[in-house]
C-alpha positions as CSV (number, residue, x, y, z in Angstrom):
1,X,85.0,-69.6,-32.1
2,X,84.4,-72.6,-29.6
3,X,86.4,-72.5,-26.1
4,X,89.3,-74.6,-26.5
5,X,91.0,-76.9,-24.4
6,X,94.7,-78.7,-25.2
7,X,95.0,-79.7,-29.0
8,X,92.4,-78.0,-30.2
9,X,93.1,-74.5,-32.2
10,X,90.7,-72.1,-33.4
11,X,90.1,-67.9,-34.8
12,X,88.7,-66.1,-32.5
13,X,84.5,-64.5,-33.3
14,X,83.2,-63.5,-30.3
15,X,81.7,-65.4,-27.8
16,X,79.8,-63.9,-25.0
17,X,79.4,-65.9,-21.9
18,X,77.7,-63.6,-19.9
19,X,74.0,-63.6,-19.8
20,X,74.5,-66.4,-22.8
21,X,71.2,-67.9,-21.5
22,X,69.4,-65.1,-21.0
23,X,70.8,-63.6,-24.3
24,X,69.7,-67.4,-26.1
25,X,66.1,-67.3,-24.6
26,X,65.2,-63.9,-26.0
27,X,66.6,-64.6,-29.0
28,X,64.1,-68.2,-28.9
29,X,61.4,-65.7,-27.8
30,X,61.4,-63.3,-30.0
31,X,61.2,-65.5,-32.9
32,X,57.9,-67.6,-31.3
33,X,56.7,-63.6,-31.3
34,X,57.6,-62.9,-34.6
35,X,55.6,-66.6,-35.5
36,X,52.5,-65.2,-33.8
37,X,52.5,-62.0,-35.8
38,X,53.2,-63.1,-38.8
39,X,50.3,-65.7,-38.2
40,X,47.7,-62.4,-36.7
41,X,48.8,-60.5,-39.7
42,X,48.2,-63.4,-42.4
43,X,44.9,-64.5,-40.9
44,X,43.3,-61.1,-39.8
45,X,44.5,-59.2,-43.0
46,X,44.5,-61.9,-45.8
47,X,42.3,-64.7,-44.6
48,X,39.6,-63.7,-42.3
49,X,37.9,-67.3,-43.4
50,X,40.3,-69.2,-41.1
51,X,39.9,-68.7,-37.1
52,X,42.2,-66.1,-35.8
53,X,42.6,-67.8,-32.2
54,X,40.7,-71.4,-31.8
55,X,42.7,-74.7,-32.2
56,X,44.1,-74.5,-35.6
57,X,45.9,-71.3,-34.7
58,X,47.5,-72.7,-31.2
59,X,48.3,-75.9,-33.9
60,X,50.1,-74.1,-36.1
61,X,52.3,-71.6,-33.8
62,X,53.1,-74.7,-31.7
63,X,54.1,-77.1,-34.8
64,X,55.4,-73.8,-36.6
65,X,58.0,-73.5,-33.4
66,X,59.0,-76.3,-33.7
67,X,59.6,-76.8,-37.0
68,X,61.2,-73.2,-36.4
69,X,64.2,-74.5,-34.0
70,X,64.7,-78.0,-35.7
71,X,65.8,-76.3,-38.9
72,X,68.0,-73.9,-36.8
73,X,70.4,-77.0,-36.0
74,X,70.9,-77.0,-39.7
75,X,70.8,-73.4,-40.6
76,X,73.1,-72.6,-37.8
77,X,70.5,-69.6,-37.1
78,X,71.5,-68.8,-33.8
79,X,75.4,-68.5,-34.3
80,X,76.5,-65.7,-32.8
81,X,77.1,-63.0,-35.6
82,X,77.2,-59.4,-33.7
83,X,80.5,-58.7,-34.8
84,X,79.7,-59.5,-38.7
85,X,77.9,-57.2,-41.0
86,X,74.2,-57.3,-40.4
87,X,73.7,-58.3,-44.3
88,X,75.4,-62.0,-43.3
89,X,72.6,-62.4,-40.9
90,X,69.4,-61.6,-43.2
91,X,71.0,-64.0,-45.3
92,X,70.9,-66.4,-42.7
93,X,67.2,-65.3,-41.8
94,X,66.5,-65.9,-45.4
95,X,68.2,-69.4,-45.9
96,X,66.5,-70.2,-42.5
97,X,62.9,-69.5,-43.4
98,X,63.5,-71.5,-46.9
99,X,64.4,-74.8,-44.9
100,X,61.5,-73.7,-42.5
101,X,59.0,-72.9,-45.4
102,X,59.6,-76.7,-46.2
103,X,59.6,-78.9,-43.4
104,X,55.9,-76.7,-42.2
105,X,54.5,-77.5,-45.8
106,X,55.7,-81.1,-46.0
107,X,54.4,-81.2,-42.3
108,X,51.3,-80.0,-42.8
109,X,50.9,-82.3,-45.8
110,X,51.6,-85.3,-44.0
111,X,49.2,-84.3,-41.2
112,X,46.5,-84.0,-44.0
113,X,46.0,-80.3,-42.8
114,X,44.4,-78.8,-46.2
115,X,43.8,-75.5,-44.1
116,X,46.5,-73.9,-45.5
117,X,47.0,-72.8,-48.9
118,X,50.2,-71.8,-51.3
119,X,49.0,-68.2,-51.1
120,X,48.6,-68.4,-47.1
121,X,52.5,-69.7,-46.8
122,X,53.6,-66.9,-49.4
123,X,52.4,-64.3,-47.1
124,X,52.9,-65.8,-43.7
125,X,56.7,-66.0,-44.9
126,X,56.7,-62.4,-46.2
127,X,55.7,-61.3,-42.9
128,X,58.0,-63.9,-40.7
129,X,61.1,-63.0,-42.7
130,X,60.1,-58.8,-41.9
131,X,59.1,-59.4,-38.6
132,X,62.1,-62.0,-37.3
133,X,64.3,-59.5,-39.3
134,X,63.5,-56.5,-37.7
135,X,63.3,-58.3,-34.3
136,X,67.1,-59.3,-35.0
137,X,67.8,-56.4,-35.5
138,X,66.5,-54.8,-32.5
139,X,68.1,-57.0,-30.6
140,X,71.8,-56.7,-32.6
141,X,71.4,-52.9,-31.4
142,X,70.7,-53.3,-28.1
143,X,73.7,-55.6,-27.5
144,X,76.1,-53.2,-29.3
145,X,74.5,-50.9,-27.2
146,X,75.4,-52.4,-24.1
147,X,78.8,-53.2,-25.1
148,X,79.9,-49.4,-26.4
149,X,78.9,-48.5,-22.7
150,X,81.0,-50.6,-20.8
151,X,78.4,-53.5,-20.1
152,X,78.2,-57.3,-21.0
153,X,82.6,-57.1,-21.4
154,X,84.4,-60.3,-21.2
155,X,87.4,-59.9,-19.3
156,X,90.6,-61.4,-20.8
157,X,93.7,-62.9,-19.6
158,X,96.6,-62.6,-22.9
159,X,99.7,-64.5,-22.5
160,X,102.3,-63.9,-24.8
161,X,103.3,-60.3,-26.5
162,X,103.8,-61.7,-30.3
163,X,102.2,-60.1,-33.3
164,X,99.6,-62.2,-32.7
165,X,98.9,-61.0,-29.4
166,X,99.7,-57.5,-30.4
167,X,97.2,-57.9,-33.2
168,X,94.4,-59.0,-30.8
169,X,94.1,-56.4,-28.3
170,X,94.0,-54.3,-31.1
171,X,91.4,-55.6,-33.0
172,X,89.1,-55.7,-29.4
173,X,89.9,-52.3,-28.7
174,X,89.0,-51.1,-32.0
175,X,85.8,-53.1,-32.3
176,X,83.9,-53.1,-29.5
177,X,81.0,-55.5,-30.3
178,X,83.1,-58.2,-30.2
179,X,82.2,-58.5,-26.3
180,X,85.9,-58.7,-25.0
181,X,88.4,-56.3,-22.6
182,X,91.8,-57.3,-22.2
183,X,92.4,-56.6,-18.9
184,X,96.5,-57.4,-18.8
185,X,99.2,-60.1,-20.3
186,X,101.7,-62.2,-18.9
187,X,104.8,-62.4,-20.7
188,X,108.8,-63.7,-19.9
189,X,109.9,-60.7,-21.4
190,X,109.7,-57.9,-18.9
191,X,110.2,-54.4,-21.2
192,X,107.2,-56.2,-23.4
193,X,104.3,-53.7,-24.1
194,X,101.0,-53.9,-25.6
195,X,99.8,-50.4,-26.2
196,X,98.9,-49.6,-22.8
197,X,97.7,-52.9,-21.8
198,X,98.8,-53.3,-17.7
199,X,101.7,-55.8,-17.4
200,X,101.3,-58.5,-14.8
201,X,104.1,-60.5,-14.4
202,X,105.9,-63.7,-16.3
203,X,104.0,-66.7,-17.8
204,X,105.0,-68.3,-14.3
205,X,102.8,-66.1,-12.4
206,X,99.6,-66.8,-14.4
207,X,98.0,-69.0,-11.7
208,X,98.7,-65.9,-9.0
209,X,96.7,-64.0,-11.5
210,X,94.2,-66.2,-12.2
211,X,93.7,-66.3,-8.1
212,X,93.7,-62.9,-7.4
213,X,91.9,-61.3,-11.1
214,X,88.2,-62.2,-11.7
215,X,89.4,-63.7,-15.6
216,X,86.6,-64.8,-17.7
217,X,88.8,-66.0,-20.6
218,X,92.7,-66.4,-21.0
219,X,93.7,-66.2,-24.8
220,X,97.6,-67.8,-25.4
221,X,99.6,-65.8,-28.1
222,X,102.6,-68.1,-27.9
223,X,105.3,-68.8,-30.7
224,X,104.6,-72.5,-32.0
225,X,107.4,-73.6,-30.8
226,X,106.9,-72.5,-27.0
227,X,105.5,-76.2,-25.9
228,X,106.4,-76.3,-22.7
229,X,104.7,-73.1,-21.8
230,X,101.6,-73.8,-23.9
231,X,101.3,-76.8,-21.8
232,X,101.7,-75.1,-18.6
233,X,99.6,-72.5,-19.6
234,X,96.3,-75.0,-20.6
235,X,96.9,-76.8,-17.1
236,X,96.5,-73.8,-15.3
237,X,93.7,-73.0,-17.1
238,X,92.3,-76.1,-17.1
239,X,93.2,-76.3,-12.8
240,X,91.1,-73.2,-12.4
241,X,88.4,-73.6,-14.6
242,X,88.9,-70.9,-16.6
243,X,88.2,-71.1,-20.4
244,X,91.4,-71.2,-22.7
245,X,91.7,-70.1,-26.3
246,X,94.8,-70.1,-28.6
247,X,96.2,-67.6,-31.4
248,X,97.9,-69.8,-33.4
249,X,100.8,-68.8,-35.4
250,X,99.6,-69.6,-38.9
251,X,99.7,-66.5,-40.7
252,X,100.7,-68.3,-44.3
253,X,97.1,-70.2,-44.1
254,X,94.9,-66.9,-43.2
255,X,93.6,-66.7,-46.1
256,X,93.1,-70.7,-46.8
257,X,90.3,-73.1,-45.9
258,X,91.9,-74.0,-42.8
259,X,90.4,-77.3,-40.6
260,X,91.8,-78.7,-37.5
261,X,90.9,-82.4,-37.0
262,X,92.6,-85.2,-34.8
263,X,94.6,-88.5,-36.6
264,X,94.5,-90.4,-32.7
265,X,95.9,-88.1,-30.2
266,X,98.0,-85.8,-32.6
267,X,96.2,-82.5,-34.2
268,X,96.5,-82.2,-37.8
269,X,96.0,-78.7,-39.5
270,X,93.8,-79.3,-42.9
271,X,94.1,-76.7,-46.1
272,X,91.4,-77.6,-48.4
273,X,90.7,-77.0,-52.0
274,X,89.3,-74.0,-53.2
275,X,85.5,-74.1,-53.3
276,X,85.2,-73.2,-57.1
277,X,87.7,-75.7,-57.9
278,X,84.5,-78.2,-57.7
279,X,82.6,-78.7,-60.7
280,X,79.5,-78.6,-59.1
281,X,80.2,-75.1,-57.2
282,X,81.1,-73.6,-60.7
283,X,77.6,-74.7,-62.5
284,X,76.0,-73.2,-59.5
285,X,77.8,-69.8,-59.6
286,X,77.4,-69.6,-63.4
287,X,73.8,-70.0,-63.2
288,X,73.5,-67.5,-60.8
289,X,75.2,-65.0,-62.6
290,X,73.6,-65.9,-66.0
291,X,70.1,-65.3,-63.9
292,X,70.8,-62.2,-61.9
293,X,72.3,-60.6,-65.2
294,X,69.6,-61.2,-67.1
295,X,66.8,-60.6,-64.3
296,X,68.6,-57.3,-64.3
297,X,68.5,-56.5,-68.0
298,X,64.9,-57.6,-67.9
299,X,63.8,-55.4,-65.1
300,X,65.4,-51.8,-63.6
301,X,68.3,-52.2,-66.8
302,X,65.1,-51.8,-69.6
303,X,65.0,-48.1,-67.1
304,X,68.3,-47.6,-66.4
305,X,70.3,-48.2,-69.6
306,X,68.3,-45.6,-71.9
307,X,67.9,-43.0,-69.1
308,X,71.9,-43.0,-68.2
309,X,72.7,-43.1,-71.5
310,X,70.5,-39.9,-72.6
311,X,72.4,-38.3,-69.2
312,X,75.4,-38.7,-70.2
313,X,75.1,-37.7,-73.5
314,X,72.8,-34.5,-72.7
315,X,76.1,-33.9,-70.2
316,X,79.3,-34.1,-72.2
317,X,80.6,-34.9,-75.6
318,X,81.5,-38.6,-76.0
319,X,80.9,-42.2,-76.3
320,X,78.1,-43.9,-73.6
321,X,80.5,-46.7,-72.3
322,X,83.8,-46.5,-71.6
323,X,85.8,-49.9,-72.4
324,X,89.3,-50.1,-70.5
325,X,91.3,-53.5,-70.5
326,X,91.7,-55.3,-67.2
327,X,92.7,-58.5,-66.1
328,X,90.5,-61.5,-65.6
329,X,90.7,-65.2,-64.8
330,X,94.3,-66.1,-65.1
331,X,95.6,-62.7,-66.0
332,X,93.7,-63.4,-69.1
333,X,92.7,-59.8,-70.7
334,X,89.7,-58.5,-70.9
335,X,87.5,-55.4,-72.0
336,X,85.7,-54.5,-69.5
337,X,82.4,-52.6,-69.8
338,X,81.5,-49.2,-67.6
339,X,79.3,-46.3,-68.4
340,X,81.5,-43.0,-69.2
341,X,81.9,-40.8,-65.9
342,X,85.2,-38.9,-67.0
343,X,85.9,-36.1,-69.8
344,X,87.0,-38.0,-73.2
345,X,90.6,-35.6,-73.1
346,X,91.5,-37.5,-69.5
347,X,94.3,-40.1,-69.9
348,X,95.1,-43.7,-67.8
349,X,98.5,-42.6,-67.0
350,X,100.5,-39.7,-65.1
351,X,103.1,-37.7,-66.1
352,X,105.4,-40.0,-64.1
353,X,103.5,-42.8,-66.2
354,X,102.0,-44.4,-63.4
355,X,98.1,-45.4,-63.2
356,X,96.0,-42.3,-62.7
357,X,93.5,-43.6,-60.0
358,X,90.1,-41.6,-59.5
359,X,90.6,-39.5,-56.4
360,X,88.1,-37.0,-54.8
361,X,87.2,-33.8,-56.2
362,X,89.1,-35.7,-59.4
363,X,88.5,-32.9,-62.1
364,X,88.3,-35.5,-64.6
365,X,85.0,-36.5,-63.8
366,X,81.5,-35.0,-65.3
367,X,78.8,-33.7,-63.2
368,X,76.6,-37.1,-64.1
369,X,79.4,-39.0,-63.9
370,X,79.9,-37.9,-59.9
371,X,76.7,-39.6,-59.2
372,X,77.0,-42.6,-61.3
373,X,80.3,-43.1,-59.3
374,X,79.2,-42.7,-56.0
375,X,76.0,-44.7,-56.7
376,X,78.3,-47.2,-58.4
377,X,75.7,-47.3,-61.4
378,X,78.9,-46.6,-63.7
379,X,79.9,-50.6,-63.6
380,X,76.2,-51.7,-64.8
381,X,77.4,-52.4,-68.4
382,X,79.6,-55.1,-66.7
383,X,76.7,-57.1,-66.4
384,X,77.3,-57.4,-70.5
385,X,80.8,-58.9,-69.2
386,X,79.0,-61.7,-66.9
387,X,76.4,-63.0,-69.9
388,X,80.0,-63.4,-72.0
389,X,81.7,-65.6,-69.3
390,X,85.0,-63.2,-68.3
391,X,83.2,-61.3,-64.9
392,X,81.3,-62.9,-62.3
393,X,78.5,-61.1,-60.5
394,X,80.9,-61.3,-57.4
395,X,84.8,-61.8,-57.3
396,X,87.8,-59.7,-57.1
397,X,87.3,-56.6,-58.5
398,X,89.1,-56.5,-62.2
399,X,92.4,-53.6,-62.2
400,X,93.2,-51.6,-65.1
401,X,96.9,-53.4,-66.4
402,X,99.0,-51.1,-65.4
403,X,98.0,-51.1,-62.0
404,X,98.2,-54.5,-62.2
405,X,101.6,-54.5,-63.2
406,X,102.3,-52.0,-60.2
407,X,101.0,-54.4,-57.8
408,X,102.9,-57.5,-58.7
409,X,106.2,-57.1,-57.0
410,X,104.9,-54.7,-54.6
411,X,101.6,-56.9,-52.8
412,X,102.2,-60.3,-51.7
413,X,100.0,-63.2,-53.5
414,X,98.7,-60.4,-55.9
415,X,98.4,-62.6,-58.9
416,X,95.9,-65.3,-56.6
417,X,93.3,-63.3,-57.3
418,X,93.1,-63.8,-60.7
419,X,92.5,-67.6,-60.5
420,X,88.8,-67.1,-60.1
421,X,86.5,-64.6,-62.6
422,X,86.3,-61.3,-61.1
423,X,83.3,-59.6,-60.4
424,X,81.3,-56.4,-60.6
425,X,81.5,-56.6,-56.6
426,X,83.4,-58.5,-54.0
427,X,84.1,-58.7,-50.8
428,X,86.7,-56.6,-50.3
429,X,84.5,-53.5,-51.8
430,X,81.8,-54.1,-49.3
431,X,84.4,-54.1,-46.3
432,X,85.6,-51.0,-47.5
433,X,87.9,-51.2,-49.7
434,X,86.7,-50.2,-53.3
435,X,87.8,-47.0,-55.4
436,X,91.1,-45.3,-54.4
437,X,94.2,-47.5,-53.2
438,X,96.7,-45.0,-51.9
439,X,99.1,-47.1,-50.7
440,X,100.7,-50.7,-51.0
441,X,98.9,-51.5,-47.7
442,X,95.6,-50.2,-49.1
443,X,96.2,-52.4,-52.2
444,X,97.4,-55.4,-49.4
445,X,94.3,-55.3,-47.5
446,X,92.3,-55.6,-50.9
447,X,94.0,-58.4,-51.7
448,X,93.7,-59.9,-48.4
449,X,90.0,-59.6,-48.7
450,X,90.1,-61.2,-51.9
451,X,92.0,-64.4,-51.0
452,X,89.7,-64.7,-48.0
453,X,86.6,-64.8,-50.3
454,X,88.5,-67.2,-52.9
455,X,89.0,-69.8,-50.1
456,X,85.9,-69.1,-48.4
457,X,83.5,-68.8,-51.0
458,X,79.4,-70.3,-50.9
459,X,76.6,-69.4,-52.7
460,X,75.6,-67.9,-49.4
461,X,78.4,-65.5,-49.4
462,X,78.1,-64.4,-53.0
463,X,74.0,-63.6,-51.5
464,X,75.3,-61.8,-48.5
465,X,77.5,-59.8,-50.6
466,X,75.5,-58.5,-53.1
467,X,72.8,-57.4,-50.7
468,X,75.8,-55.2,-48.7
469,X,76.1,-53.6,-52.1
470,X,72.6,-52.9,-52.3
471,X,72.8,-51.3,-48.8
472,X,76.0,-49.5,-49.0
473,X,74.3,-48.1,-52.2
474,X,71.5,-46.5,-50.5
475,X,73.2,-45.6,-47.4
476,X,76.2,-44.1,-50.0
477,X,79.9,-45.3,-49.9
478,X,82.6,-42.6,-48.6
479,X,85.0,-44.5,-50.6
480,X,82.7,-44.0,-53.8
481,X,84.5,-41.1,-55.9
């Protein structure tokens, strides 16, 4: 998010002001280093016929540089992403060193420098994507470091006590490396509370604040229609130099590609189409998912098929896959593919006749079918699904009918996230919530996560997310039962 100053609305990612420059610099630094080492390691491990440290070499880390932070204007590289899952950023890194890979080559190629082979760029990009990964990293950590002990904090000014602002001071307490601490709120109404946040007065009194309080940032949670204070409230601002940021009170577009753009001096509030509404952003997605699938079947599925089949059967009496019918792409129905991880004798439905979720310790499932679950190798045979055309490797995960029929009167915009393919994985599974919904806010949430990747989605997305999967894989999934 972008300070903001009169007509201009925005979210609110972190932005840290303090130390920014120093923060930017290392960040610059680091990156020259991780240049320089991934030169040293190409050269002195993989072509000792080119000179480690004469001219060529102060060439290339010099051109390489800059080549490095020109593409970063268009990768957007730099943007500050602490708060996001670290996954988002090697995506970033990855993207990044693509545009990188091609404006050095088609450098060098103009330059005539015929020094440098396609095997010498393969591995000097193998070892700048590890080491400016890792360096990120590093660097990640030690800011959340600082911030979980207090340092780095910028201090904030709320004005207002709506849901809005309610819903802000929560969010900052709760997640600490987004860089902010609400110090207090102004509001008219005198009995308003914010959890423990100090009261400081009416909206009147912000400039005494503002005078006496060393603010770094003043966020205004105001109803829409509270103009006049708004106004007053940017002027102050604006009077003491102190940046201003506004929560705006559009909760119906939340989940919508939402744009703010000016039409002369008025600001008009854009909601775009939906991404895979293009033509072109469907053949891309469908390629994808017709290559990963079978890149998978080619590789680890000629292991893994055979040996989780022999498991399960070796295990429990049965069939290998388990077919259940779900709900795709316009409630269309579809037979979706897992591998069995439950007793053939267990049943869909309760004694009440509602849907019988999986829960922990669930006595239904078999020995091998605890570890296919929690390793989430149980939805493999959905890949099957994706080469047909009714799953996507990402989307909204696909629910058994009756829970969908549970959920449609219950969760608002339920049925909106049916109007793109679902997928063996999505977003909300890699924020945490996959497996068990115990309650209608549980099942809100998922949904809320869903319509955020429906009107959000790139191909860059659909890459971030599939590599969380792979990590929450490894690292294991405490909703995975």
């Amino acid at each position: 998010m972008t300070p903001i100053h009169r007509s201009a609305t925005n979210a609110f990612p972190p932005l840290m002001k303090k130390n920014a420059g120093l923060d930017r610099f290392t960040r610059y630094a680091t990156d020259v280093v991780a240049i320089i080492l991934a030169w040293t390691c190409t050269i002195g491990l993989h072509m000792s016929s080119i000179d480690l440290f004469g001219m060529d070499a102060l060439k290339f880390v010099v051109l390489g540089s800059l080549c490095w932070f020109l593409m970063s204007l268009f990768s957007k590289l730099y943007a500050n992403r602490r708060s996001n899952k670290f996954s988002e950023e090697i995506v970033f890194i990855g993207y990044h060193t693509i545009l990188f890979a091609v404006s050095l080559s088609s450098l060098f190629f103009f330059l005539q420098q015929n020094l440098y082979s396609f095997t010498f760029f393969i591995i000097f990009l193998s070892y700048l994507f590890f080491f400016a990964t890792t360096f990120k990293y590093i660097l990640r950590k030690s800011i959340h470091s600082a911030l979980y002990h207090g340092k780095l904090y910028d201090k904030i000014l709320l004005v207002g006590a709506t849901p809005a602002a309610w819903n802000f001071y929560e969010t900052v307490n709760k997640f600490y490396y987004y860089g902010y601490k609400c110090v207090g709120f102004v509001d008219n109404t005198s009995t308003a509370s914010l959890n423990g946040c100090p009261y400081y007065g009416s909206i009147a009194e912000l400039d005494s604040v503002l005078k006496s309080q060393p603010i770094d940032e003043v966020v205004v949670a105001l109803p829409n229609g509270a103009h006049k204070e708004i106004r007053s409230c940017l002027e102050t601002c604006d009077y003491h130099r102190v940046p201003v940021r506004i929560l705006p009170d559009f909760y119906q577009y939340t989940s919508s590609v939402v744009q703010m753009n000016n039409i002369g001096m008025l600001p008009v509030l854009n909601v775009n189409q939906l991404p895979l509404d293009r033509v072109e952003n469907k053949i891309i997605k469908r390629v994808f998912d017709v290559l990963f699938s079978v890149t998978f079947f080619l590789t680890a599925g000629l292991i893994l098929f055979p040996l989780i089949a022999l498991l399960i059967k070796l295990t429990s009496r049965g069939p290998v896959f388990f077919k259940q019918e779900r709900w795709g792409l316009n409630n269309a129905k579809i037979t979706c593919y897992k591998f069995r991880t439950m007793v053939t004798s267990s049943s869909d439905l309760d004694e009440t006749g509602r849907y019988n979720q999986a829960t922990k310790d669930d006595p239904r499932v078999t020995p091998i079918g605890k570890i296919l679950r929690s390793t989430n190798l149980d939805e493999l045979p959905q890949f099957l699904n994706v080469l047909m055309g009714n799953m996507s490797v990402v989307g909204p995960r696909p629910h058994p009918t009756p829970l969908n029929l549970e959920s449609i009167h219950t969760v608002d915009n339920y049925m909106l996230r049916h109007i793109i393919l679902p997928g063996i994985t999505g977003w909300a599974q890699v924020n945490g919530f996959r497996g068990e919904t115990k309650t209608t806010a549980d099942m809100q949430k998922r949904v809320d996560f869903d319509l955020y990747y429906i009107h959000r989605w790139t191909f860059w997305l659909d890459c971030q997310i599939i590599l969380q999967t792979v990590i929450n894989l490894l690292r294991g999934d405490q909703n995975a039962y």
